[in-house]
C-alpha positions in Angstrom: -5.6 -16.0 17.2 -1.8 -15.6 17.8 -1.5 -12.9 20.5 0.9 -11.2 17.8 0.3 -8.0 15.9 -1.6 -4.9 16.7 -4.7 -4.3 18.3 -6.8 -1.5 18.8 -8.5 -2.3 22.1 -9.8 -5.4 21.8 -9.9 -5.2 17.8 -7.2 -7.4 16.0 -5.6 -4.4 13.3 -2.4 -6.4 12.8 -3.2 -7.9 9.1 -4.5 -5.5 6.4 -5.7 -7.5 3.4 -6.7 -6.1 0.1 -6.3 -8.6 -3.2 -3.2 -10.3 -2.6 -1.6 -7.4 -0.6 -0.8 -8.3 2.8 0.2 -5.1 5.4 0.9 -6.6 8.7 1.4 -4.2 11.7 3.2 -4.5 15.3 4.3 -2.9 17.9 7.4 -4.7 18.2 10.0 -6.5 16.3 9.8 -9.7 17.9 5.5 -9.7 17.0 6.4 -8.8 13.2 8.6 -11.6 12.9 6.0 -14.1 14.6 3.4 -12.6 12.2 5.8 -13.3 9.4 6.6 -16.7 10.4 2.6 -17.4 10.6 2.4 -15.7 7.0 5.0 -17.8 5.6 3.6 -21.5 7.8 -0.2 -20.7 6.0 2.1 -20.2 2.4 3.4 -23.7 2.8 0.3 -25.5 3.7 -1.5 -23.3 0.6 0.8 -23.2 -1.6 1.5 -19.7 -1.8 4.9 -18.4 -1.7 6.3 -15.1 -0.2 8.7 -13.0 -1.9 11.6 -11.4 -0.2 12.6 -9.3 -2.3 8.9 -7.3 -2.9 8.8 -7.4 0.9 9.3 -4.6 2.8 9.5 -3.7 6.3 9.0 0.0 8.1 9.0 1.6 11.3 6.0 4.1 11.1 6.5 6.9 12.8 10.2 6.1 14.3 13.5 5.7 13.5 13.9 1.7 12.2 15.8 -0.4 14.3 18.9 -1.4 12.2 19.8 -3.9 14.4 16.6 -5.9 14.8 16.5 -8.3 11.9 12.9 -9.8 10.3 13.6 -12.5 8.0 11.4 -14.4 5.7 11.9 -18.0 4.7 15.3 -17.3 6.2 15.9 -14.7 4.0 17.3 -11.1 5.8 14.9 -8.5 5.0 16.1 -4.7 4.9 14.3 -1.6 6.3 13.0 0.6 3.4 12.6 4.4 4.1 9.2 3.9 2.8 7.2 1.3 1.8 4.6 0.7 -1.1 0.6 -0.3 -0.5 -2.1 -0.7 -3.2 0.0 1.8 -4.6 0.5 4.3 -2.3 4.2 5.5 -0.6 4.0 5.6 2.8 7.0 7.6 4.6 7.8 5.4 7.5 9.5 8.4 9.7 6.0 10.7 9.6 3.5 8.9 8.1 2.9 10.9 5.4 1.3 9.5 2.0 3.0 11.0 -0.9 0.2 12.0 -3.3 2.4 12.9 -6.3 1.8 9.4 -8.7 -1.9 9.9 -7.9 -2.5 13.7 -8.7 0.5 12.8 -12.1 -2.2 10.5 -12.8 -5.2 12.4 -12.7 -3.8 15.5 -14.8 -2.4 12.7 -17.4 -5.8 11.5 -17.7 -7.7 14.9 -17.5 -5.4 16.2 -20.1 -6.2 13.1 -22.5 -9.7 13.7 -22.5 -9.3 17.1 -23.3 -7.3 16.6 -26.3 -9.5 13.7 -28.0 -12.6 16.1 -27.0 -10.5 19.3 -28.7 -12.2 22.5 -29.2 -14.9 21.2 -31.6 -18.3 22.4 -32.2 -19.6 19.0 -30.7 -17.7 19.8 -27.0 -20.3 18.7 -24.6 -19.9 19.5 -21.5 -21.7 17.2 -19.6 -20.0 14.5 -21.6 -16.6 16.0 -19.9 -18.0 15.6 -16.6 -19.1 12.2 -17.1 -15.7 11.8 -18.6 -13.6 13.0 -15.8 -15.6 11.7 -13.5 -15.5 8.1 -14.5 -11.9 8.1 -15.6 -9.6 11.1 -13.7 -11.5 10.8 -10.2 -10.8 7.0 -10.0 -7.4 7.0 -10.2 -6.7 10.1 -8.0 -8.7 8.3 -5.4 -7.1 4.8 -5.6 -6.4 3.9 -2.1 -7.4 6.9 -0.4 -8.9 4.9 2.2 -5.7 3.9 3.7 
């Protein structure tokens, strides 16, 4: 254990993992940086490599410190106004989520099922349920959890 990162209480909540997306989360830009530098230490013992230019860096819930640089395999990494996770846009000055791919998604989707099950004399709707269910509901709910 580094020291680095953020903790709630005594709970280490500084590296979010899901697949092979990595949020890591500090209080300050000196821990980020060590975070990064630990990220990027593991990467060259595992072979795994980093990309700079997929990377990006927020201050949730604050103006980002311009001046305060976090690089990555020496590589200068630039604040984003918000950032992408397992598919969701986080605004970095509120917090907010932007829901707009996910409910685009969900009406593309719906709407497809509609027009294959057209207005036929076979329309089942419990099929349509099932239907929506297994297929719309998914991808509105993808990532909701964070």
């Amino acid at each position: 254990m580094s020291g680095y990162g953020l903790y709630t209480g005594s709970i280490f909540t500084g590296a979010i993992l899901y697949a092979d997306d990595i949020a890591l989360l500090a209080c300050s830009c000196l821990s980020l940086q060590r975070l990064v530098d630990i990220c990027v230490d593991y990467g060259l013992q595992c072979d795994i490599r980093f990309n700079p230019h997929k990377t990006q860096i927020a201050c949730l819930g604050g103006i980002s410190p311009k001046y305060n640089t976090i690089t990555i395999a020496d590589q200068l990494l630039s604040w984003a106004d918000r950032i992408k996770y397992l598919g969701c846009f986080l605004k970095s000055r509120n917090c907010e989520i932007d829901i707009a791919p996910f409910v685009a998604r969900f009406y593309g989707t719906y709407n497809n099922i509609l027009n294959v099950m057209g207005k036929s004399s076979y329309h089942n709707d419990m099929v349509a349920v099932h239907l929506i269910k297994s297929y719309c509901l998914p991808s509105m709910l993808y990532g909701c959890d964070l």
